[in-house]
N, C-alpha and C positions, 0 to 999 in steps of 0.2 A: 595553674596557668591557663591562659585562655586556649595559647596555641603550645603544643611541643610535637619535637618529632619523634613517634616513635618505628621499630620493625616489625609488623605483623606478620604473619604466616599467610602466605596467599591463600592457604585453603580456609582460613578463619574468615575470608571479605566478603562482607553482602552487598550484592549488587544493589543498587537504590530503582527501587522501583517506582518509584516519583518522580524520574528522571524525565525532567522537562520535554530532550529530546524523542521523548517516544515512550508514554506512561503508562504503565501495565498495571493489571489487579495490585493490588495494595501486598496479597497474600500468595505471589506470585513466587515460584522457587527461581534460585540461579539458574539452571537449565532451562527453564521459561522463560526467563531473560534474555539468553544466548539464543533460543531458538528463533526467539522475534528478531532479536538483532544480526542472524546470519539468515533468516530471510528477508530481512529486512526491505519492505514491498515499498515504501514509498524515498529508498536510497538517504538514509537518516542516519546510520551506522557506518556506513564503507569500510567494512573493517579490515579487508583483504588490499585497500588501500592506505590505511595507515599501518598496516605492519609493513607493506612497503617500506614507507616513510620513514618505519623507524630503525630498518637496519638489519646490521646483524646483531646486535646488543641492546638490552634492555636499557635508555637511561638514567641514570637516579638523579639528573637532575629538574626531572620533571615528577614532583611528590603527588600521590592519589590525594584527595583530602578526605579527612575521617571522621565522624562522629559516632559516638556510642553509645547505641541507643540499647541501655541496660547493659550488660555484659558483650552485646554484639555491635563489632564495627561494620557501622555502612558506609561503601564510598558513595561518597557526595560529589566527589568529579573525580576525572579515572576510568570511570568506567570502562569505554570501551579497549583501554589496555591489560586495565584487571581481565577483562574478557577474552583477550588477546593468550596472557599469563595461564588461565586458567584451563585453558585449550591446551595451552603446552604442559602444564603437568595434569592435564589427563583426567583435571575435576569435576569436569561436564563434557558432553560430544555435542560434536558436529552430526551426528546420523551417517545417512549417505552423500551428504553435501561435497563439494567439490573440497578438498585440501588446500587449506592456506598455506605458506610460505614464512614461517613462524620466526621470530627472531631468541637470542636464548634469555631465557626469562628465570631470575633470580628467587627462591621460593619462598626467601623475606623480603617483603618490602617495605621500605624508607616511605611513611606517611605524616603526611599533617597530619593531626590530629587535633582538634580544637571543639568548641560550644557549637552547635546549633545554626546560631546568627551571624559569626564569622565564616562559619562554613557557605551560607546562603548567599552570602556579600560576596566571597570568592567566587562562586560559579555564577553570579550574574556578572560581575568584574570582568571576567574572562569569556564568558559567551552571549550575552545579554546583547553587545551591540556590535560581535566579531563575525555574524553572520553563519553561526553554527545554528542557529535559532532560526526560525523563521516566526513570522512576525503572531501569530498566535501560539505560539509556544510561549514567548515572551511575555506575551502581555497576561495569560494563565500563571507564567512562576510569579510576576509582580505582583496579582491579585493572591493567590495561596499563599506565598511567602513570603510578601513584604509588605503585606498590607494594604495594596494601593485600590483605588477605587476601579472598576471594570470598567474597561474601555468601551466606547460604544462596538467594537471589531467584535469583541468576547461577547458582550449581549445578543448580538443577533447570533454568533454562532449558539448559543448557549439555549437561547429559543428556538434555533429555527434548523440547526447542524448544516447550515447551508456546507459551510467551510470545508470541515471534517469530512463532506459527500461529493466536495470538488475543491480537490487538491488545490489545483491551479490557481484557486482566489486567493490564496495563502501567499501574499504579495504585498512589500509594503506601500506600494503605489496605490492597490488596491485598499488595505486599507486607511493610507492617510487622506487619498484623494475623491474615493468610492463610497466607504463604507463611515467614512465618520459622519459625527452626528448632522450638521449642514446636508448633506448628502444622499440622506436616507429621510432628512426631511424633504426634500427637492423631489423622493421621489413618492411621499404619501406616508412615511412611518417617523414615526416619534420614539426616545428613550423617557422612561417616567420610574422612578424608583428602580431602576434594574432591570425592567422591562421594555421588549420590544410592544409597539402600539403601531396600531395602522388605520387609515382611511378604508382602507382595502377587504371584502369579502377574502377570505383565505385563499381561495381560488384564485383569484384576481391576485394577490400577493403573490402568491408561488409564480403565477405566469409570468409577472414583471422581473422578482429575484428568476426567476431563471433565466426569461431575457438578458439579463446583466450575464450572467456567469457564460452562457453559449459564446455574447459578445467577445468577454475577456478569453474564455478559450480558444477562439477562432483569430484573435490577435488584432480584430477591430476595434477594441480599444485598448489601448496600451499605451506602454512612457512615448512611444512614437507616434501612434494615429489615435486618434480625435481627441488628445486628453483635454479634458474639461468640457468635452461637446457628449455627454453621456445620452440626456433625454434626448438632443438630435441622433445618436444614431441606432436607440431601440426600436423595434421595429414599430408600426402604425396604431396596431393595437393598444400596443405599450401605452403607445403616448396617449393615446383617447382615455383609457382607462384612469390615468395618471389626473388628465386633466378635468373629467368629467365626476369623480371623485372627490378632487382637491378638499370642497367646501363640510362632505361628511363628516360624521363623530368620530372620533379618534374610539378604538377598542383595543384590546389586549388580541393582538396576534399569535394564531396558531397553525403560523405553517411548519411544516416538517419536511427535510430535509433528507432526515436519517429512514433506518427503517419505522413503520409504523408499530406501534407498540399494539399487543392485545390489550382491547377491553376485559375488564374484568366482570364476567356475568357469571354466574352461579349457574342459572336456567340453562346455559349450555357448554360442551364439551368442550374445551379447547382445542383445535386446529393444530391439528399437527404441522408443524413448519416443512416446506417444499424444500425438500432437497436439490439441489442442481446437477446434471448429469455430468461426470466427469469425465473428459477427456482423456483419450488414452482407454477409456472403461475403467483408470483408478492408476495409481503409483507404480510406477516403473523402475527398478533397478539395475541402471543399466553402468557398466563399468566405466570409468573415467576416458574423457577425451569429446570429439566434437561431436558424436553423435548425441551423447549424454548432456552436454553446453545445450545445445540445442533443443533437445527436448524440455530443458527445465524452462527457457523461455518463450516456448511455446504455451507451457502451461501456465507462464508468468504474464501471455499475453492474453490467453482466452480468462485468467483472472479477471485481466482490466476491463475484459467484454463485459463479463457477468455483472462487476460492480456500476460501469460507465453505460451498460447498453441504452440506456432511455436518452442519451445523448450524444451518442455514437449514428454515423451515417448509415440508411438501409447496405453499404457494400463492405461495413468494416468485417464481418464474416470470410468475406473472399479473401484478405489480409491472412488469417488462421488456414485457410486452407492452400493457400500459394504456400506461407512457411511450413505445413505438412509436406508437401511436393520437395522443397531443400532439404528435408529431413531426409525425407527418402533416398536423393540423390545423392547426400552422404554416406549415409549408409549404406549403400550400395561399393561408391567409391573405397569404403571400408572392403567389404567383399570382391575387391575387382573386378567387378560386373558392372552393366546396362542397367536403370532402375527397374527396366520393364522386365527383362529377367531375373534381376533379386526380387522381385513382389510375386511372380508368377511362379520362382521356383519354390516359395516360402508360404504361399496364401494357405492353399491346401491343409498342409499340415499343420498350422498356424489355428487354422476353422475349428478345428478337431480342438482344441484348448479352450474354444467359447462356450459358455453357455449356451442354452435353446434359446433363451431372452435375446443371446445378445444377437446370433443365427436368422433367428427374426427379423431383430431391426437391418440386419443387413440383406435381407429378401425385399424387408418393405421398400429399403430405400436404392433397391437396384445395386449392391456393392459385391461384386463377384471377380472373380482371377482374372476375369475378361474385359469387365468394367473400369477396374480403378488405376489402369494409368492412365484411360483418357479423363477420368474425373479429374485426377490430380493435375493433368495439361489444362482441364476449363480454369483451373482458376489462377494458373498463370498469367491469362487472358480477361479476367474480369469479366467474365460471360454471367449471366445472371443464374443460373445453374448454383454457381460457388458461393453465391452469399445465401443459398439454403443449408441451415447452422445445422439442421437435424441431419442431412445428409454428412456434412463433414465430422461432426460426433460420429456417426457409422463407421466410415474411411477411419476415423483415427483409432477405432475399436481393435479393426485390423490389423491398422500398422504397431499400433500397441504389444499387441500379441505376434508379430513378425519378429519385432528388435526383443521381446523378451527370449525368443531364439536365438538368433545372430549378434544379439550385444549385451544380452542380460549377464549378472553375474554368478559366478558361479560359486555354488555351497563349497 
């Protein structure tokens, strides 16, 4: 039979790591899977709100779907309840993450089970046009799994990672109305076997795609303002380049988007990759409740600094260091105290836990018992002080090692 239903063992499910919604290594474990999807950085997963949604009872009348690929079943859709299940009997961890709110989950479960190609129909049936997708997801499971030809959306991403390096274009406005092929001819690039082509030195490409992206992220263009006025409202240069262009040879375009990739040379050493300094000085364990909320989104937003900074504002800095200043002030409020007394009572012995490295950078950058609560006041104020990033990495070295005192957990 093509389809039946059988009862698996929840500990026997593999999570499908092809899963359209958010695709991981191919050879990626269950717990790899859970990890990305309970960090889940670009809110793809929500998983803390659909166990909400589902209750207090697991229901059976919503079957995972299954294929078995060799002796092992993968779900094919399901997923993020298998993942939910899998939590509650204890198959993989969460870490130190915050505790979901778990519903009780059954340790057989009621599966389709079916071919391959029914399974695929299913999960584009049910999310393909239900908005669980977003519009490059889609158009990836059409071309991998059903054969379809690559949209012109998928080829520029596919060349050039504009997409995948900014979120926000990942819109179907953008790509029905922006990025198809009309569109991208209007503005100098052509599709030809698969490939992106352009009028454009590479240089001059990236300037103009970036132009578009800054636009759509800044909300000047969109379903409400200027749609269909694109080349009127890129900036000046834009349009010169566009227009002065126009009549060039079309060539195989190589802008990139994503990170740059090493060349491959023999004659020299590779380059060791730049590590980025971490906030906080690294991972903090701090026991459940608002101080701990808090610090994770802290570190969830100096994330978005590091990946978004080439297009983020010279003040988005001050942002990370005003929400240091809240963190403080909770934690404080934790300890029934003044912030200016819970930092002054706690620095001191606090210091004593740092490295000489780190002792340093907080000499160099002026950060002492006496200094940082007025630091942490300038950037309540957007003083230009607070969008210097290396000073606020110092302050937060500090207060890192303050809450590992007062709110860290205990062995």
């Amino acid at each position: 039979m093509d389809q039946q239903v059988q009862e698996i063992s929840i500990k026997e499910l593999i999570l499908w790591t092809e899963n359209p919604r958010d695709p991981i290594d191919i050879n990626a474990t269950d717990q790899q899977i859970v990890d990305k999807a309970l960090d889940d950085r670009y809110s793809k997963w929500t998983l803390a709100k659909l166990a909400k949604e589902m209750g207090d009872y697991y229901d059976f009348s919503e079957l995972p779907t299954v294929v078995y690929h060799g002796k092992k079943p993968v779900v094919y859709d399901g997923n993020r309840r298998m993942i939910l299940g899998k939590i509650k009997h204890n198959l993989v961890s969460i870490g130190d993450r915050e505790p979901i709110n778990l519903p009780d989950f059954p340790s057989l479960i009621p599966c389709n089970v079916c071919v391959k190609k029914i399974a695929l129909q299913n999960v584009l049936r049910k999310h393909g046009d239900s908005g669980s997708w977003q519009p490059l997801e889609r158009d990836i499971f059409l071309h991998k799994f059903m054969g379809e030809s690559k949209s012109p959306f998928l080829i520029l991403e596919e060349d050039t990672k504009i997409i995948s390096s900014n979120p926000h274009l990942n819109q179907r406005f953008v790509k029905e109305e922006i990025f198809k092929e009309e569109g991208l001819k209007s503005l100098g690039f052509s599709l030809k076997n698969g490939r992106l082509k352009s009028v454009h030195s590479d240089t001059e490409a990236y300037k103009i795609l970036n132009d578009i992206s800054k636009k759509i992220k800044d909300k000047q263009i969109s379903t409400r303002n200027n749609r269909g006025r694109i080349l009127q409202v890129l900036e000046p240069i834009s349009q010169e380049l566009i227009e002065q262009n126009k009549n060039n040879r079309q060539h195989l375009s190589r802008v990139n988007f994503g990170k740059p990739s090493e060349e491959k040379d023999q004659r020299h050493t590779k380059r060791t990759p730049k590590k980025e300094t971490e906030l906080f000085g690294g991972k903090l364990y701090l026991y459940i409740g608002d101080v701990s909320n808090l610090y994770r989104d802290i570190v969830d937003l100096y994330q978005f600094y590091l990946s978004n900074r080439d297009n983020l504002s010279h003040s988005f800095p001050s942002l990370i260091r005003m929400s240091l200043r809240l963190l403080c002030e909770t934690a404080a409020k934790d300890s029934r105290k003044t912030m200016d007394k819970f930092l002054k009572e706690h620095f001191a012995n606090a210091k004593k836990t740092l490295d000489q490295n780190i002792k340093t950078t907080l000499a160099n950058q002026n950060v002492n018992d006496n200094s940082i609560v007025q630091l942490l006041h300038t950037g309540a104020h957007n003083y230009e002080t607070s969008n210097n990033m290396e000073q606020t990495l110092a302050v937060s070295f500090i207060i890192g090692a303050i809450l590992t005192i007062t709110h860290g957990k205990k062995d």
